[in-house]
N, C-alpha and C positions, 0 to 999 in steps of 0.2 A: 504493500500500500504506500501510497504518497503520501507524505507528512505536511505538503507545503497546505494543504488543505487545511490544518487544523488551526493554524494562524488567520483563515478567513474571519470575518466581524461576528457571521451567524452562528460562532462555537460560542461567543457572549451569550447567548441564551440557550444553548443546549440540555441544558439541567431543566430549565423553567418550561421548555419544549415535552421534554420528557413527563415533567409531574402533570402539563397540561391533560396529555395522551393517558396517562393513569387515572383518571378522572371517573366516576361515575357516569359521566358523559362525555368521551374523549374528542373534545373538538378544542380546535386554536385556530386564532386569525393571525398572522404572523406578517407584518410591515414590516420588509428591506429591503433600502433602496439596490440599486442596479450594483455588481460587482462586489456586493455582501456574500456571494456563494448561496443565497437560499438554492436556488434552482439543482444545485450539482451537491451540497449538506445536507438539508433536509432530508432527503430519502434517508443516506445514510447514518445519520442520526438515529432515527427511526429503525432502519435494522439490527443497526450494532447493539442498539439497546436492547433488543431482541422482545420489542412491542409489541410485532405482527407474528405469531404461530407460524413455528416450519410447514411449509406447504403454502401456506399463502404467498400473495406477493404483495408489495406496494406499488401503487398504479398512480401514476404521475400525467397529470391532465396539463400537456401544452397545447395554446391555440394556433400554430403552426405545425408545420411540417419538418419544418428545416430547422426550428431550433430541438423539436423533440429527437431529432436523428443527431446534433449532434453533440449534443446536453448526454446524450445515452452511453454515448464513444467517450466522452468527459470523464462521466461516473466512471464508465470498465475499465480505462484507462487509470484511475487513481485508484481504484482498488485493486492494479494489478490485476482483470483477467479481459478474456474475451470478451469483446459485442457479441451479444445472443444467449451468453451463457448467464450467470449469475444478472448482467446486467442486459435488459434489450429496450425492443423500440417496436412500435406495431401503427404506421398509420398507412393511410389508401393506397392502394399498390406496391407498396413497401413493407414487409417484417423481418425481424431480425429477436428473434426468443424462443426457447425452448421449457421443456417440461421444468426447469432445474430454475428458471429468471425469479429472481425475488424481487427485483427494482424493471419494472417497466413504464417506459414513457410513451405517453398513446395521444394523438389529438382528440379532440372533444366529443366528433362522430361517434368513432370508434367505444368509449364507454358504452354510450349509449346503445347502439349495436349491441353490444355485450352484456347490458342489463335485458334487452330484448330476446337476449338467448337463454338467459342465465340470472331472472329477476333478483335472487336471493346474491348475487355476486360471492358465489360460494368459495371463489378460492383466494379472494383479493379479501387482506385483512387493514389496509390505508387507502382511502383515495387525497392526492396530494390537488390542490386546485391551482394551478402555477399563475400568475400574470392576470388574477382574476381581474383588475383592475380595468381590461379591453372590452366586459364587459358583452364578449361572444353570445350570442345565442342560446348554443350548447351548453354554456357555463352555467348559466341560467339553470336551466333546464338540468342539467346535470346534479347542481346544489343540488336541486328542490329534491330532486329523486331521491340522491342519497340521503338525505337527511331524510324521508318521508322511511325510507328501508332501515335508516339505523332507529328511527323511534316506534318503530312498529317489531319488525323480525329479526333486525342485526344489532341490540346494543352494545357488541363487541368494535364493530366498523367505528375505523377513527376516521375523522374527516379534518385536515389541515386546507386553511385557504390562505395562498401569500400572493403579493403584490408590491412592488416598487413603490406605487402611489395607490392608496385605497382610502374609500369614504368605509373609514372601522364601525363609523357609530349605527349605519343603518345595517350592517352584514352583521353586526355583533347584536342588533336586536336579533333580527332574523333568527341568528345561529344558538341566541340565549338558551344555557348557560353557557359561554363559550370565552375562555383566553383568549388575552389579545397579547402580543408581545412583539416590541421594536427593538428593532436593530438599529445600533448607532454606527457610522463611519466617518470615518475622518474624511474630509473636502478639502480641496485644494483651489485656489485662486481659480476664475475661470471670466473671461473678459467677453462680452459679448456686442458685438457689431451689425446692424443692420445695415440691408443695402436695400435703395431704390429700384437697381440698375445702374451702374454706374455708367456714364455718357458713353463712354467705349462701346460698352456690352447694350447700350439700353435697347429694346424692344429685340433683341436676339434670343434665341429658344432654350430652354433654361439651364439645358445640357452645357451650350456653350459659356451662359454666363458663370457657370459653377467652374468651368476651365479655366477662365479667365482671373477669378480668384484664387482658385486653388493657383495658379502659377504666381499670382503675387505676393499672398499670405506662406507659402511653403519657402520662400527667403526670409520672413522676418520669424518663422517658428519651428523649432522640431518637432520630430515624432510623426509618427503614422498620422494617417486622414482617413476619414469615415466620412462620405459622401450620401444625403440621404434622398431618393429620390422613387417615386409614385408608382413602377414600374418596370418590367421586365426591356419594352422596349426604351424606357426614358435613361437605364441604365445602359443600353449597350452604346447610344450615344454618347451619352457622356464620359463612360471608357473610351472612345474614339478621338472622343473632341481633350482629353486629357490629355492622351498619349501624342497629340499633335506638340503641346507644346513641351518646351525645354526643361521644366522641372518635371513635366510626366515623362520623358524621356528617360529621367535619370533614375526614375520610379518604378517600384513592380507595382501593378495596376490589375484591380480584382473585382470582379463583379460576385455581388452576392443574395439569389433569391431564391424561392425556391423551389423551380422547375430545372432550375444545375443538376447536373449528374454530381453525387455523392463527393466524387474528389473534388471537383469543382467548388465545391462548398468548402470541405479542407483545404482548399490552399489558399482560401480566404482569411481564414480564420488563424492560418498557421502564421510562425513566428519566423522573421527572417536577417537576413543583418541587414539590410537597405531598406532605407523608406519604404513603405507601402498604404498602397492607398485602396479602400474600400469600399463602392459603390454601391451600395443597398438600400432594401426597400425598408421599413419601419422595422422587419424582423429584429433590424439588430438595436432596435429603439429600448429593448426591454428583456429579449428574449436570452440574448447570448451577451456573452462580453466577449470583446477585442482588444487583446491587451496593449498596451503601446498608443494608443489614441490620445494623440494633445489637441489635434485640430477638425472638428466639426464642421462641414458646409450644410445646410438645409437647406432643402427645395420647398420648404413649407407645404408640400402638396403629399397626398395618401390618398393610397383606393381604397375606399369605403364601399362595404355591400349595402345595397342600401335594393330594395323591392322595386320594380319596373314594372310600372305599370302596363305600357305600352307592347310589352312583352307576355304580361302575367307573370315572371321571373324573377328573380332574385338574381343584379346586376352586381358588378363593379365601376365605383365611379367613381374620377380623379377630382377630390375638392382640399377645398385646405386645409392644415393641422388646426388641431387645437392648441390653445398658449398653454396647455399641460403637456400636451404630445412634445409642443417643441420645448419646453424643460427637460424632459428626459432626455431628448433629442441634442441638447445644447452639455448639459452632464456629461455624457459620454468622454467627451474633452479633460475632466477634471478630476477621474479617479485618480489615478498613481501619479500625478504630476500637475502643475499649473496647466493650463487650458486655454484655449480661445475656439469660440463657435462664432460663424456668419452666417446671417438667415439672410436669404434674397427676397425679401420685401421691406417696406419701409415700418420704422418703430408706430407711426399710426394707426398702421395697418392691423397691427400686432394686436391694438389695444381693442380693438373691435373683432377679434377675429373671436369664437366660441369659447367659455371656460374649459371643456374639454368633451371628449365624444359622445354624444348620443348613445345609448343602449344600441346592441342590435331589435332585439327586443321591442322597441320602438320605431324599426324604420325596415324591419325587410319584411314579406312574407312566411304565414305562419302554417301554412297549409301542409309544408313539410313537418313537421314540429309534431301538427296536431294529428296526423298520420304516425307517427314514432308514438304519441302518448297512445292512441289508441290501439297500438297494438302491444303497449305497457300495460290495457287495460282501466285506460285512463277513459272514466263514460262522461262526464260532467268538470268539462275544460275551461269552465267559468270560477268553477270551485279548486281548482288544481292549486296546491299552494305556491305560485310562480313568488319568489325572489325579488320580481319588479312587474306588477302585473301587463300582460300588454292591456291597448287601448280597444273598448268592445267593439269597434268598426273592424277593428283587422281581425277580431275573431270573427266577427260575422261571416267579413269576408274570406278566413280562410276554410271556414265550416259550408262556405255557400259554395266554395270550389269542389269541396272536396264531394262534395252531395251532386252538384255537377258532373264530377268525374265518375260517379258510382260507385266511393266508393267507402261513402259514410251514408248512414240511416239515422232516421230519429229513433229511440229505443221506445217504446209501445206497453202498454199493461203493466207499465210498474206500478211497485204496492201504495199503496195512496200517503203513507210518511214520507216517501222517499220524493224531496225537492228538487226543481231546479230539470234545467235540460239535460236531458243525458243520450249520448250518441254511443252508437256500435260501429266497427268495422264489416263490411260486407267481404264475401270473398275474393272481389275486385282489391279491396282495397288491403286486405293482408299480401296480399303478392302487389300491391305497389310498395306496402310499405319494406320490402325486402332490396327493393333498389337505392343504390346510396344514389339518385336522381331528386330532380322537383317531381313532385307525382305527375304534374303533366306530360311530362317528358316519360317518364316511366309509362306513363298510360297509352302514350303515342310508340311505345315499342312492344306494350304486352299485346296490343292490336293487331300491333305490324305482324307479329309472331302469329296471331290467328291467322290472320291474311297472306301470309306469306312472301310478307317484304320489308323484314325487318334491313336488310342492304339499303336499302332506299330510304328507310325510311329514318336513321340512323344521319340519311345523307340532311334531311330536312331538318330534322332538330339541328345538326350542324349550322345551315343557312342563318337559322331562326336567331340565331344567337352569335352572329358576328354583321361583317358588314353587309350592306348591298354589295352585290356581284356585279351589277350592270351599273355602269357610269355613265352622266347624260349626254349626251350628243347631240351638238347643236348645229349639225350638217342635218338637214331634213333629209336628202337622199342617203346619209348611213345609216340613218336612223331608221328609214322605211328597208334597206338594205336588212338591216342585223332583224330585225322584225321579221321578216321571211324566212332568213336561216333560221330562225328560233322556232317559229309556226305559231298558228293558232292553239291556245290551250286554253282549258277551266281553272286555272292556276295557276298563279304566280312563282309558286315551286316548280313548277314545272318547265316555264322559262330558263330557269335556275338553272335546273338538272342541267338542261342542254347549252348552259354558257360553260357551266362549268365540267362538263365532257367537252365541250372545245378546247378549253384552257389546260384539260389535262392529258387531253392527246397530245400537246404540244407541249407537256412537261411544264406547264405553270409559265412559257414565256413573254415576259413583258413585253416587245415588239407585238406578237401576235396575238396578245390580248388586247394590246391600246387599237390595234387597227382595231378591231371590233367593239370595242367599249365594256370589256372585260377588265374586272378588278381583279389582277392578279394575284396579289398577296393575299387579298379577303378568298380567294376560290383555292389558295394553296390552305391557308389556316382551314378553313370547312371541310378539307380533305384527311388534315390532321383531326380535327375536333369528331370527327364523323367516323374514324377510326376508334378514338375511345370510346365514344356509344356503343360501338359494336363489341370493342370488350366488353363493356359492361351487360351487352345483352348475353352475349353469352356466358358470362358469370352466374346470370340467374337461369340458365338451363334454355334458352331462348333461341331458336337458328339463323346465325346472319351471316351467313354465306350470300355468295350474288346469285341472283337470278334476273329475268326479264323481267321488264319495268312492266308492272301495273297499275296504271292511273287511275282506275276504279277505286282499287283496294287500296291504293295512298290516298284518296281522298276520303273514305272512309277513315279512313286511321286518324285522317284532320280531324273529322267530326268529332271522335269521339274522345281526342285530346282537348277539342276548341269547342264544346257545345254554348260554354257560358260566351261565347265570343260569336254565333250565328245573328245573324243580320236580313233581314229583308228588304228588298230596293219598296220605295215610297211608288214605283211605276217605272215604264220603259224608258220616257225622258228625264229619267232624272238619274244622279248618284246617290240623292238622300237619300236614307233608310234607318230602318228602327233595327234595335239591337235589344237583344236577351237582357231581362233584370231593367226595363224600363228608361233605356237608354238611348240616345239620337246621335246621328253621325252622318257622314260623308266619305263615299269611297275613294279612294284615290285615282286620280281621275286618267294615268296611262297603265292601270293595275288590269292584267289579263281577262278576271273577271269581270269586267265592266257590263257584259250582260247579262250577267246573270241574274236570275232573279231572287234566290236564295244561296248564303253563302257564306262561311266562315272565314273570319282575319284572325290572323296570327298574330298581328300589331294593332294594338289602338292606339293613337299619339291623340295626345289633348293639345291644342296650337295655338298659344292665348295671341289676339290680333286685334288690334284698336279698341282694347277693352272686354272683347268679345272671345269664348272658348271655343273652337272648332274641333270638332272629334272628326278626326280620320282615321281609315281605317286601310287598309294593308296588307302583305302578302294571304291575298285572300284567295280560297279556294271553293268552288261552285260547285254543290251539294246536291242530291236529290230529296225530294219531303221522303221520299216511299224509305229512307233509312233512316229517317228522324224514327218512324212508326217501329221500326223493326229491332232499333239498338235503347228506344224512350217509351216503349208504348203507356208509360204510367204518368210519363211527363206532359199528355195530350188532356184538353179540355175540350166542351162544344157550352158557350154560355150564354144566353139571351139576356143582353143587356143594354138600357138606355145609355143613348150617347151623345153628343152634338157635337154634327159633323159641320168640322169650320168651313169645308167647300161648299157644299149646300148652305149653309150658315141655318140648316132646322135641328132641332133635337127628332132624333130616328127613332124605333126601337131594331135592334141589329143583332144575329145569330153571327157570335163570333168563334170561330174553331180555333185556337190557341197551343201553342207549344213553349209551356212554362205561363209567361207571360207576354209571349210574345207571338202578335195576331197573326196569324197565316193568310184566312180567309175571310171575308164576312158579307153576308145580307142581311138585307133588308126584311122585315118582318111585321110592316105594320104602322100605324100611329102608336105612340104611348100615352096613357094615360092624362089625364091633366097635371094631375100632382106631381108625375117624378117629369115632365116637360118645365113647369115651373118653376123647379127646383134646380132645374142643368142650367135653365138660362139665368136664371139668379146666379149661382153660382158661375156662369162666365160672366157677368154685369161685375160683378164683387170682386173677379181678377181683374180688372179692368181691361178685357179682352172686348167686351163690347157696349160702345157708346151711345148713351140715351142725349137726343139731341137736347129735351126740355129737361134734364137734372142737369140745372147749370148750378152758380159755385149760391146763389140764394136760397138753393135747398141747400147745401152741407151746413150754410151759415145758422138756417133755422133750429135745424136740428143741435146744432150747440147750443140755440139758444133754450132749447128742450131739455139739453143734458144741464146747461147752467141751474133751469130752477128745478131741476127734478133733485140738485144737488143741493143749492141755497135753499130752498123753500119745502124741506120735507115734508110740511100740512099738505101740500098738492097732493101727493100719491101719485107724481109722476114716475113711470118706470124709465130709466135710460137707453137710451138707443146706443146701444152697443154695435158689434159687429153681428154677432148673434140677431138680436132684433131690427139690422139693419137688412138683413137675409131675410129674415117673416115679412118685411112690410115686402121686401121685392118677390118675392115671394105669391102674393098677394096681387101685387102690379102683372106678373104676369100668367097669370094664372087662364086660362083657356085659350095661350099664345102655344105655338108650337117652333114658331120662325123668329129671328130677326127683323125680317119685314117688318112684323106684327107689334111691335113694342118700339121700334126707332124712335115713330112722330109720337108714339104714346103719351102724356101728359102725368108722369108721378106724383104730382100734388094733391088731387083726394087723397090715392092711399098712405102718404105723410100725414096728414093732417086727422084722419081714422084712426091714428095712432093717441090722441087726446079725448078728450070726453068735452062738448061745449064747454064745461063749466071751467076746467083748464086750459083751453082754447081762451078764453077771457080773462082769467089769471094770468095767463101767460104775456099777454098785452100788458095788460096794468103792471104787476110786478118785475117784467121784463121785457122791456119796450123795444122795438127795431132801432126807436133813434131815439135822441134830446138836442132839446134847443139850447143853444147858448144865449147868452144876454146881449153876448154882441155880433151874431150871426142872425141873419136872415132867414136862412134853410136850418132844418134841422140837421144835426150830425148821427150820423148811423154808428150805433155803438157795435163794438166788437168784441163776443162772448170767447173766454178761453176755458171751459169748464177743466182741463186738464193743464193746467200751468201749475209748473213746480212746486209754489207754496201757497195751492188751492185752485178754485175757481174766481175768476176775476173775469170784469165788464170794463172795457176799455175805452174810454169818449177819444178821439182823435181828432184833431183841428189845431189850423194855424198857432201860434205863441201869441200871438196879440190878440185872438181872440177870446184870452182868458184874463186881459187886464181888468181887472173891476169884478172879476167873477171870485164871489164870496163862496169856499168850499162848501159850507154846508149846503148848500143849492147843488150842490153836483151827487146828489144821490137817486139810487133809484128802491123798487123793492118796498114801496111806501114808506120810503125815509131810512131803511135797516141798509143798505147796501151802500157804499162811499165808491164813485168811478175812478177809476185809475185816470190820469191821465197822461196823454201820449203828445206832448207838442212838436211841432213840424214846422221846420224853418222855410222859410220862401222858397226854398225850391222843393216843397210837399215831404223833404227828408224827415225822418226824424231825428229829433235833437238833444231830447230831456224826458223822459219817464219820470213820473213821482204821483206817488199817493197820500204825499202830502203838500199840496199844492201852497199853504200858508210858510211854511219853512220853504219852499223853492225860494219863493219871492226874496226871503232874510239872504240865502245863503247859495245859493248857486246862480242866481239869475244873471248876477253882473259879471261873472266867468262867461256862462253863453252868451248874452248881451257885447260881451267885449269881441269873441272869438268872431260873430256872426254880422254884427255891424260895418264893420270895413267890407266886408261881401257884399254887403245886403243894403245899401245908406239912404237909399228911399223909403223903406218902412219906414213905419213909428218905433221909436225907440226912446222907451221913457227912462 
């Protein structure tokens, strides 16, 4: 064994680590910052103290790949033995452990996997939670379980959760009764520099800007560099543009992410005599140390998964760090030596940018998730004890896909105590949940495999999930050119296929793609991406081997991945269409299926434009109904319902046949009744869809003045005209109408006025009058009721400023003397000027303020 380990910070609590684990409830939260050794101690801590019972192991949750593969090689290597044996490593397409491994480190997936095979986690006696602080998904989801198995069937399972930077007081509720214990380390100077762009570099791609410093900054500093940037492609750039100049010249230069082959990764990480310099993604923000690092560059920028809508997908998207991401970020620089970090943006920027990352939890789709817990046995996912709950729109939504997809039910005949929703897995949806896929994608291959194209079909989810193929061309004759070689098709994937069998006859060449308008790169990735579908179909026992293309049976396969995404054109001349779940849109208007009349998109984009949201819709594929009936038959309605139809502008009554919620067919069936006529055209009057020529603004007026004394003057027994009561009177108005015709010139003031009794019809006069005269006005003033003003109901006299000179307030009331009118004065040019309800203190105390202000304006009024 290595000894250098035991001089690490986190052997400072190793005792206090240990009594934690001894605990009647063995859990700890454990805070150390980065280059404390928690990551590569802990475990061993934990064994050597001989915590976890021979046979089990301790199971170490990193949220990476690349750092659990090389966090494992760390441990074996300082305890003296092999990767695989005592120490291993197990994440996706990758393992490395055997019968004998006591210390394994697994990504987040992978637990869970393993609780789904193996609920009781019968041979693991630690789960380590590493970097909880990122705040994964998985992690989430992972706590909750464990802690749900250690307080129910496992109170031997120790659960350790550690983090660099952790909010302790809400995890230590959670976790209660649970240790918490920090790690202290020594810090070292660390100077930090923002950049704008500096004028040289400014508006150049950020690859290059990070060159341009690093060659400046690596003169005035030693030691290694750790370059931190968004991306697999934004790193190989930036390795490029490094090695251009003279200080990366003299430098070994390493990219580090983790789709590297294994040694790739090690000779990143490894120790050399000459500078070297590091270019990676966040991985090494938290996850691993690099030892020798004085000097930091940050790109400020990190892909974050975040849910695509536009997709139904769980994406990666390049945005900026958080001011906590780039502390850790900016540290790196200051363990073993003084430091200096440069962020390329400006310090204002800084101050505005997020205090640190959103939950996943928060921001991607749950459909996968809720697919893992139900085949956890998880029925009532509202009640699940989540760690941070998500928000109930993403459960709806992920509950409303998965039901979608077929492959969640509502659960039926439970005992009458038993609360709350509860959902089952159908046997669709246990063999979704067996693919480490999004179920949709899963569900677009368990398809493929009935139909017998999962080759193909492997190809599309590829498309679905990278770029467009087809680039636009704004030569009209290449354009009607490439159109013809491609052909006619009901699909947009189907274009696809045949750009991208051109582009791969030719070996992906960029000449013989640009003639055509083939995205070379985007049809070589989709060839790569399309390949590991097809492992993965065949991991779950699936056949994707090639065979002849069938566009039946791939369009099928669409449907029944994309049912919640089916659309109906509004008619022949148009693109607009209604969509599944009461949705509107627009097809893309050079999209293959443009005739079709029923049709599934793979994409909806939301397109906000002069205010306004546009739903488009995209690689869409043209459907037949006769497979809606044959793969939904339960999802089909036939419903006889009043409707008004805005093109007629009548209320109908209409037999509509429906698939979900979304109409397929419908007639006509009649007149409807008076009442539910009535009540549709009321209700389009009340959305303001349709305009009565004679309710002009003297009826809204009245009717305030109805709410004012149904408010002042309780003796009335006036009831208030609410929105509610504003629906009965119309209600009422149009009652034996069937059309808009019929009500336009209509005349609504009976049915207003029906709504009082004479005897309140004349109260309402006297106690609250349309107008008042002033003493030094001619015409009456029309008062202005605001029964909903802030601090009550209030009557508002409005007129000129001089026309209240001589006017004694007690004269200004209405209400048979109980009600005082506000008054609203208005300067010569009708504005207003001065509000008060108390017109005797105006005169003392503000008047000669306005008077002053409004005079030199105004110098022919009277101005006393």
């Amino acid at each position: 064994m290595s000894q250098d380990r035991f001089s690490l910070p986190i052997h400072q609590i190793s005792s206090a680590l240990q009594s934690a684990l001894q605990c009647k409830v063995p859990r700890a939260i454990l805070q150390a910052p980065t280059g404390s050794g928690k990551s590569t101690q802990a475990p061993q801590i934990i064994l050597d103290a001989g915590l976890v019972p021979e046979g089990q192991q301790i199971v170490v949750l990193q949220p990476r790949r690349l750092a659990a593969r090389l966090l494992a090689k760390r441990i074996a290597h300082e305890r003296g033995g092999r990767l695989g044996d005592e120490v291993g490593y197990h994440i996706r397409f990758d393992r490395q452990f055997g019968a004998d491994t006591r210390i394994k480190l697994v990504t987040e997936g992978i637990l869970l996997r393993q609780m789904l095979t193996d609920p009781q986690l019968s041979n693991v006696g630690a789960v380590v939670f590493d970097e909880f602080h990122e705040r994964h998904l998985y992690s989430d989801l992972g706590i909750a379980m464990v802690r749900q198995l250690q307080e129910t069937t496992r109170p031997d399972l120790k659960i350790i959760v550690m983090s660099a930077t952790l909010d302790t007081e809400s995890l230590s509720d959670y976790l209660a009764p649970a240790e918490v214990l920090t790690v202290e380390t020594r810090t070292f100077p660390l100077t930090i520099e923002y950049s704008a762009g500096a004028q040289k570099v400014a508006g150049a791609p950020v690859w290059d800007q990070a060159a341009h410093h690093f060659d400046r900054l690596a003169r005035e500093h030693d030691g290694d560099c750790l370059i931190f940037m968004p991306g697999a492609y934004e790193i190989k750039r930036t390795v490029e543009s490094i090695q251009c100049t003279k200080t990366g010249r003299e430098s070994l230069v390493f990219p580090l992410y983790g789709e590297l082959r294994p040694e790739e990764q090690d000779a990143a990480v490894a120790q050399y005599d000459k500078r070297k310099v590091v270019v990676a993604t966040n991985v090494a923000e938290t996850s691993i140390t690099i030892d020798g690092v004085r000097l930091v560059i940050d790109s400020g920028l990190v892909r974050v998964a975040r849910y695509d809508p536009h997709r139904g997908v769980n994406t990666l998207l390049i945005e900026k760090t958080s001011r906590a991401s780039a502390d850790q970020r900016a540290g790196r620089a200051g363990r073993t030596a003084p430091g200096h970090a440069l962020r390329l943006w400006s310090e204002k920027e800084h101050e505005h940018r997020d205090e640190r990352e959103l939950a996943e939890i928060k921001r991607i789709d749950l459909s996968e998730t809720l697919l893992s817990l139900g085949k956890a046995g998880v029925t009532d996912f509202r009640a699940f004890p989540w760690f941070e709950k998500p928000e109930p729109a993403s459960l709806d939504r992920g509950i409303e896909l998965l039901m979608d997809l077929g492959a969640l039910r509502r659960k039926v005949d439970l005992p009458r105590k038993v609360k709350g929703e509860h959902y089952e897995l159908t046997e669709i949806g246990r063999k979704l949940a067996d693919f480490p896929l999004h179920p949709r994608w899963a569900r677009l291959l368990l398809a493929a495999h009935e139909e017998g194209c999962v080759w193909h079909a492997a190809l599309l989810a590829a498309f679905a999930q990278g770029r467009d193929l087809l680039l636009p061309l704004n030569d009209r004759r290449k354009r009607e050119e490439r159109e013809a070689v491609l052909g006619d098709s009901p699909s947009d994937f189907f274009q696809w296929l045949s750009a991208w069998g051109m582009a791969r006859k030719q070996n992906f060449n960029h000449g013989f793609c640009r003639q055509w308008g083939i995205h070379a790169n985007a049809s070589r990735d989709a060839d790569r991406a399309a390949e590991q579908f097809r492992r993965i179909a065949e991991a779950q026992g699936l056949n994707a081997g090639p065979g002849p293309l069938d566009e039946d049976a791939l369009r099928r396969c669409l449907l029944l991945a994309f049912s919640d995404h089916l659309a109906k054109r509004d008619g022949r001349g148009t693109l607009r269409c209604s969509i599944v779940h009461g949705r509107r849109g627009e097809l893309k208007r050079d999209s293959a299926a443009r005739d079709a009349e029923l049709f599934v998109a793979a994409e909806i984009d939301e397109i906000e434009m002069r205010g306004d949201v546009n739903t488009i819709l995209s690689l869409a594929t043209e459907i037949e109904e006769a497979w809606l009936e044959e793969f939904f038959p339960d999802d089909f309605a036939v419903q006889s319902e009043v409707v008004y139809d805005k093109d007629m502008r009548r209320v109908v009554l209409r037999e509509e046949r429906k698939f979900r919620d979304l109409v397929l067919s419908s007639t006509d069936r009649g007149e409807p009744t008076s009442d539910q006529a009535a009540a549709l055209l009321a209700d389009e009057i009340m959305a303001g869809k349709l305009e009565l020529k004679k309710w002009t603004g003297q009826r809204d007026e009245w009717i305030k003045r109805v709410n004012f004394a149904a408010q002042s003057f309780p003796e009335l027994e006036i009831e208030v005209i609410d929105d509610e009561a504003r629906k009965m009177i119309l209600e009422q108005f149009c009652y034996g109408c069937v059309s808009y015709k019929e009500i336009r010139d209509k005349d609504p003031w009976p049915f207003l006025k029906d709504w009082l009794t004479g005897e309140q019809l004349a109260a309402l006069d006297y106690l609250a009058p349309e107008s008042f005269t002033l003493p030094n006005r001619r015409k009456p003033g029309s008062i202005r009721y605001e029964p909903d003003a802030p601090g009550g109901p209030r009557a508002v006299i409005s007129s000129k400023l001089q026309d209240f000179y001589d006017v004694d307030a007690k004269d200004l009331m209405i209400g048979n003397g109980r009600i005082p009118l506000v008054v609203e004065m208005l300067a010569p040019n009708g504005r207003p000027c001065q509000i008060t309800e108390d017109l005797a203190n105006f005169w003392k105390t503000s008047y000669e303020g306005v008077k002053k202000e409004l005079k030199g304006r105004y110098p022919k009024h009277e101005w006393r």
